[in-house]
N, C-alpha and C positions, 0 to 999 in steps of 0.2 A: 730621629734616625734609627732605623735597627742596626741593632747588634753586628758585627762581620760573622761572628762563630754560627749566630741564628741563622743568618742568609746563608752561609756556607751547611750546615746541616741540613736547611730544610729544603734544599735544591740537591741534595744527594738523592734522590729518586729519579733515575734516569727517564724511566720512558711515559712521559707524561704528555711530553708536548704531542708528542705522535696521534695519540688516541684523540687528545682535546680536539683537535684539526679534524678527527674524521666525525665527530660527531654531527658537525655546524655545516658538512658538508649533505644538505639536506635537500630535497626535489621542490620544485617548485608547490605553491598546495592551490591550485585552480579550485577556484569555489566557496573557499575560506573566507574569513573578515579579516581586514587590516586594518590599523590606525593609523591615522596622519597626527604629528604631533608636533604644536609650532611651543616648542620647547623656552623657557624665562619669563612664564608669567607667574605672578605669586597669588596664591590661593588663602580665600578667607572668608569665614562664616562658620556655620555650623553642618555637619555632618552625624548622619545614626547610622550605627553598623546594622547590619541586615542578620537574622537571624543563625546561628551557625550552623555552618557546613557540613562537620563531620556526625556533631549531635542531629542533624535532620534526618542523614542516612541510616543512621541505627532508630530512631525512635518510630520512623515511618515501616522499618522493618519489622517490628514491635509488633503493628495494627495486625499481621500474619497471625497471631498466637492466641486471636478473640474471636469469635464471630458476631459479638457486638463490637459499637460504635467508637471508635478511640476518634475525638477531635483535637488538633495538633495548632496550637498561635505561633504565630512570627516564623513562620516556612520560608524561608528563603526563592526566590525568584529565579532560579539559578540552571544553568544543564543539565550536570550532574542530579540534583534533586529532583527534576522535572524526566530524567529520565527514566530515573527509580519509578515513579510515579507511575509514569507511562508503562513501564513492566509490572507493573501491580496490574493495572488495568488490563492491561492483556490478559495475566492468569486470574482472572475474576474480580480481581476488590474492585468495590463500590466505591467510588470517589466524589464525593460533593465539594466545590468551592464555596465557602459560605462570603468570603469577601477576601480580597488581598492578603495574602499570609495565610489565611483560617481553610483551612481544609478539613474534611471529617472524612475520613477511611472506615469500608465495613466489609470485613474477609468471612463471609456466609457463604460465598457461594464459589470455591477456587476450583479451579479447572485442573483437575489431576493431569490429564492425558496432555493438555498442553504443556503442564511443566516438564515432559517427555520430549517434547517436540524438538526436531533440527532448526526450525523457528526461533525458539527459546533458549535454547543453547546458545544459536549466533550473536543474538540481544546481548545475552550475557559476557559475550567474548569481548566486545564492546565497554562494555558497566564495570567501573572496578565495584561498587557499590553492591553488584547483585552478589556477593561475596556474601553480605550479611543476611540473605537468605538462609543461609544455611541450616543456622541455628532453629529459625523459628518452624521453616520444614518439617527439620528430623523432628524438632519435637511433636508436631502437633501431627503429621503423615505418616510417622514411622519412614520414608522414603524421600531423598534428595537429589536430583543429576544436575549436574553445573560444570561449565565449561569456564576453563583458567579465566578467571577476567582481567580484563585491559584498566585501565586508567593513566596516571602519567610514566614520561619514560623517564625514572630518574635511577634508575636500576634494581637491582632483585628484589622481590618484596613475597619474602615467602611464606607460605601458608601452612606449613607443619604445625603451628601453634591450633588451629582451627583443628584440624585433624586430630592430634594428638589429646585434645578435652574432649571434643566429640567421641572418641574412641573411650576414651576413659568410663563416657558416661555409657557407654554400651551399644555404641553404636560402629555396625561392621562398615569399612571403608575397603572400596576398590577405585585405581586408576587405572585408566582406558589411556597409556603412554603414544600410541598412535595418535589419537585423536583429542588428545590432552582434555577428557572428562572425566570430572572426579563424581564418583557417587558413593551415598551414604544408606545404609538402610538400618532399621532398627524394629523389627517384626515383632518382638516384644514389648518395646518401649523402650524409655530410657532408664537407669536408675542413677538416684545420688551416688559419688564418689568423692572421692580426698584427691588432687590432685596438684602438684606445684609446678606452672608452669616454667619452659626454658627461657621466657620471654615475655616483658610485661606488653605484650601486643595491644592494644588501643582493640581492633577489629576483633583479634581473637578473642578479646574479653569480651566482650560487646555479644560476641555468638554462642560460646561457652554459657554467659548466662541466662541468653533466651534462650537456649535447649534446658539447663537445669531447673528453671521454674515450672517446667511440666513433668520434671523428672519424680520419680518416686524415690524417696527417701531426701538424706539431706549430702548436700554438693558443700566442699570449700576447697575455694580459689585461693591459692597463697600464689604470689609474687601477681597479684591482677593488677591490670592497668589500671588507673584509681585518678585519670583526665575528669575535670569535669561534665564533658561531657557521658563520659561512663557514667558517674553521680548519676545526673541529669535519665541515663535512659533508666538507672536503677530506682527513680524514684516514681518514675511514668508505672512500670511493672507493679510495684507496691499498689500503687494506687488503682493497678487494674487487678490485683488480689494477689500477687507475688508475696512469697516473705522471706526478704532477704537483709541480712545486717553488717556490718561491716562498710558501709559505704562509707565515701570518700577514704579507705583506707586499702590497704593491698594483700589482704584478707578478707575475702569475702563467702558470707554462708550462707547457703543458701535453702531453703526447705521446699521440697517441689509441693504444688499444689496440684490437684487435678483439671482446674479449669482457672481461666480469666475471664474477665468483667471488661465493659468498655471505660473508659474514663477522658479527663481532657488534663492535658499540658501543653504549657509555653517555653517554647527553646530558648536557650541566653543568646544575647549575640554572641557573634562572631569575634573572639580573642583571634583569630590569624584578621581580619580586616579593619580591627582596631588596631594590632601592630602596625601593618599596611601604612593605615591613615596619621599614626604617631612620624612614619617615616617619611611621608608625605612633607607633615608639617613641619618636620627638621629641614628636609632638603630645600623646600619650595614653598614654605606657609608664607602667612603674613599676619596671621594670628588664628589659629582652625582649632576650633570647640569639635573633640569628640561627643557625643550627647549619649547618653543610658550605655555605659559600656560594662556593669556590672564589674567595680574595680574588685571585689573579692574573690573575683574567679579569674583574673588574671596572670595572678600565680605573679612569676619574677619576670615579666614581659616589660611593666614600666620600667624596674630597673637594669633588667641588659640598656635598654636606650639611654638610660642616666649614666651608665659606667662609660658612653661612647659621648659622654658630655652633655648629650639633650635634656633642656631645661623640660619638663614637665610637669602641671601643675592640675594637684585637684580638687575640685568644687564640686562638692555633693558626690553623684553618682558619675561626672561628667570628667573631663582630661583636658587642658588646655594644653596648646603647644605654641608658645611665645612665638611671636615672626623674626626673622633676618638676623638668625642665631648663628654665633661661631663657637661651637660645640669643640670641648676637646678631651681627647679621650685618657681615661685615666688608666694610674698602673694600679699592682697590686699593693697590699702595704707592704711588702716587702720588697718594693722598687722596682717587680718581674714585670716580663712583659703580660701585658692584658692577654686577655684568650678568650672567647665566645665558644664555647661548644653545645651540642644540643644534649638534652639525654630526656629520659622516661620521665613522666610529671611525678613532683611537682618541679622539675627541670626546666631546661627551656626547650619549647619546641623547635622541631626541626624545619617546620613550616615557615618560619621566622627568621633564620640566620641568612638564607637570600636578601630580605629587604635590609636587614641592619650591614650586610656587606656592603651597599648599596650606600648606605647612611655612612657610612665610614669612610668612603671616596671624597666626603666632603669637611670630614672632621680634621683638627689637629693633634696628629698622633701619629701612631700605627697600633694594629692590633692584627691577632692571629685568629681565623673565621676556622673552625675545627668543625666539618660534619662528621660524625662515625655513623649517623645510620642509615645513611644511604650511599651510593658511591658515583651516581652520576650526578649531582645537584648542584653541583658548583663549575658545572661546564660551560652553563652560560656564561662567564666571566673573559671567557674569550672575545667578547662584542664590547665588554666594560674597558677592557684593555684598548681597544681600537676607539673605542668612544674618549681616550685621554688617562684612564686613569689609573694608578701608579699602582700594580698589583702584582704580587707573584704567585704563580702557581705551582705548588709546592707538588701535589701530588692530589687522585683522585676526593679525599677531603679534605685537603686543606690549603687555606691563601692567606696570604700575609697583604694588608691594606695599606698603604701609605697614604693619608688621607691630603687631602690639598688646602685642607683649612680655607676652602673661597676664594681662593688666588686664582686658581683654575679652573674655568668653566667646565665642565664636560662638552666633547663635541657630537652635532646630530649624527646619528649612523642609521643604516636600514638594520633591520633584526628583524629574527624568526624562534617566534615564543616556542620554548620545549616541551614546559610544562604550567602549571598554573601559579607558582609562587617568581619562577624566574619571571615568566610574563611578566603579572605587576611588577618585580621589579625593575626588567627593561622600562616600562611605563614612569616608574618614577625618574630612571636617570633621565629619560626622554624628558618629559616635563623641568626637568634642572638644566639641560643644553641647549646650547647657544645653537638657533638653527632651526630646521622641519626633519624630526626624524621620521621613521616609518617603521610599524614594526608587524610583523606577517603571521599569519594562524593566530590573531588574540580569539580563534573560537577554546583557545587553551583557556585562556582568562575569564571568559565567559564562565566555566567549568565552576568557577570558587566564587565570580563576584558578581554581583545583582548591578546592572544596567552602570558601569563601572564610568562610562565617559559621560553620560548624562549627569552622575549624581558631581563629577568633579569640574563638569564644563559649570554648574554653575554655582561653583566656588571659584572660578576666574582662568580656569583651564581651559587652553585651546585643542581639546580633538576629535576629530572627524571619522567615523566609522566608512569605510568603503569596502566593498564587497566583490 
């Protein structure tokens, strides 16, 4: 049970409910995908995550910064990546598919005047992804125009961090506030600087250091985002003539070079569709083998799922998750109540506390789901609510779980996915109730996950794509 003083404090935030309501009250989406979902079958086999998401978008922005050949393994199949893509190809890169996953990018020949274009702009307004353009632009054009881009609605997600390293490195910025277009020029070039950012931004780092490896003199990054995937694009760079050190640490130095080299790297999977699939096999397994999930880059992702009682077990490279687990969540050692929050790696991410809320509706416990770095992410919980399960909503980050330890079903409800992490996990509670849910816009889920009802229908999952 919780506390009285917890529930009476954390319910001192009056105007919550009001907003959550208007959120969900959304327009119909004509032409979208939806899933039908005949919810309480148990799922069992093996499963490989698909190459990750946010490492695809920065490394395939990379190939920008060569005019030879960068070849990229285990590409994820996904919207998101396939859109980037497709914007490359517009403004000139060479795109070869050599086989499933294997692409080779060759940026010889880019179209200056299109990246101008009311065309290119609109694309972009669309693409949160075309964001990581930035960097590799200014540095290698001297010149950048981009329009605010789109991605999920989970609220503010802003770009001062981009701006303000780009500027450092000498690069002039104007905003076009009518028409919300930012552009960058740098008519000299860039040079090294010292700078410590406000914010370990994941993206800003990511753009910060493809513009510094073309930069003259030397660049350091103090408070950089230090995700694997950062790693991951910092060692692609290296290996196309970059020299940069400090990696995996949140000081990074960087020395510009004058040009890059083509080279080839392969992406890790996907650490948010291994969570996913961890949360899967708690709610719904029956005994489900993650396969090559690269457990050293997972950071503290298996154990958030252990402190919520999930057995988890590992062999080799691989993750079991035992079947028809009654998982319960544990306190602190000092008898506090449990708390999930996200923060900057090697924290936990925030892509991730949707699905463990999720897992927690079925644990025996309670526990407190704390997002701070977003402030709409936890609205979908209003469907979880309706769907049975015992939740408060405290305020825009934060809910308190009452989990049902398996006594109580969750019941089918229709839903309408917001963004890509609520999506899956409306999916997972779907797949755990009693009933045929429905849930509307999964082209949000498409966004993050590779061919997602294919790869879990035949793990023993019933759902049906309609259109």
């Amino acid at each position: 049970m919780i506390p009285i003083r917890l529930v009476v404090s954390l319910l001192s935030y009056p105007t919550i409910v009001i907003s959550f309501k208007l959120v969900f009250t959304l327009k119909s989406h004509n032409g979208l995908s939806s899933f039908i979902i005949e919810g309480g079958h148990r799922l069992k086999g093996e499963i490989t995550p698909q190459g990750a998401k946010n490492e695809a978008l920065q490394v395939i922005c990379a190939t920008l910064l060569t005019a030879d050949k960068v070849r990229l393994y285990n590409v994820p199949d996904i919207v998101d990546v396939n859109n980037l893509i497709h914007l490359l190809k517009d403004i000139g890169v060479k795109v070869t598919y050599n086989a499933p996953g294997d692409i080779t990018f060759q940026a010889d020949e880019i179209n200056l005047e299109y990246l101008r274009s009311e065309e290119y702009l609109k694309r972009c307004s669309s693409l949160r992804g075309s964001v990581l353009t930035l960097g590799p632009l200014i540095a290698r054009f001297g010149h950048v125009v981009l329009s605010k881009p789109g991605g999920d609605k989970i609220g503010r997600r802003r770009m001062d961090t981009h701006f303000f390293g780009l500027q450092k490195l000498g690069a002039e910025f104007n905003f076009d506030d009518e028409n919300d277009i930012f552009e960058l020029r740098a008519p000299k070039g860039l040079r090294g600087s010292y700078m410590l950012l406000d914010e370990a931004s994941v993206t800003g780092t990511a753009n910060i250091v493809m513009a510094a490896v073309l930069a003259e003199g030397t660049t350091t990054i103090y408070n950089a985002a230090c995700e694997p995937y950062i790693q991951q694009l910092c060692h692609l760079l290296n290996h196309m003539g970059a020299q940069i050190s400090g990696i995996a640490s949140n000081r990074l130095t960087i020395v510009g070079v004058e040009k890059l080299h083509g080279a080839e790297h392969t992406l890790l999977p996907d650490m948010i569709e291994v969570g996913s699939f961890i949360g899967i096999g708690a709610m719904c397994g029956d005994g489900l083998t993650i396969k090559n999930v690269s457990i050293e880059n997972l950071g503290i992702i298996p154990d958030s799922f252990r402190r919520l009682g999930v057995e988890i077990v590992e062999q080799g490279d691989d993750l079991y998750i035992p079947g028809n687990q009654h998982y319960q969540i544990e306190s602190f050692i000092d008898g506090s109540f449990m708390t999930l929050s996200d923060a900057p790696w090697p924290g936990l991410t925030p892509d991730l506390l949707s699905i463990l809320l999720v897992v927690a509706t079925q644990a025996k416990g309670s526990v407190l789901v704390h997002q701070k770095m977003f402030e709409s992410r936890l609205f979908f919980v209003d469907k979880l609510i309706e769907m049975g399960a015992q939740i408060i909503l405290c305020d825009p980050h934060r809910a308190v779980v009452v989990g049902h330890n398996h006594e109580i079903q969750l019941r089918a409800r229709k839903m309408v996915s917001p963004d890509i992490r609520a999506g899956i996990s409306m999916l997972i509670a779907a797949m755990s109730a009693e009933g045929v849910s429905r849930i509307d816009n999964v082209n949000q889920i498409d966004r993050g996950y590779e061919h997602i009802e294919d790869r879990l229908n035949a793990l023993g999952a019933k759902i049906t794509r309609i259109d």
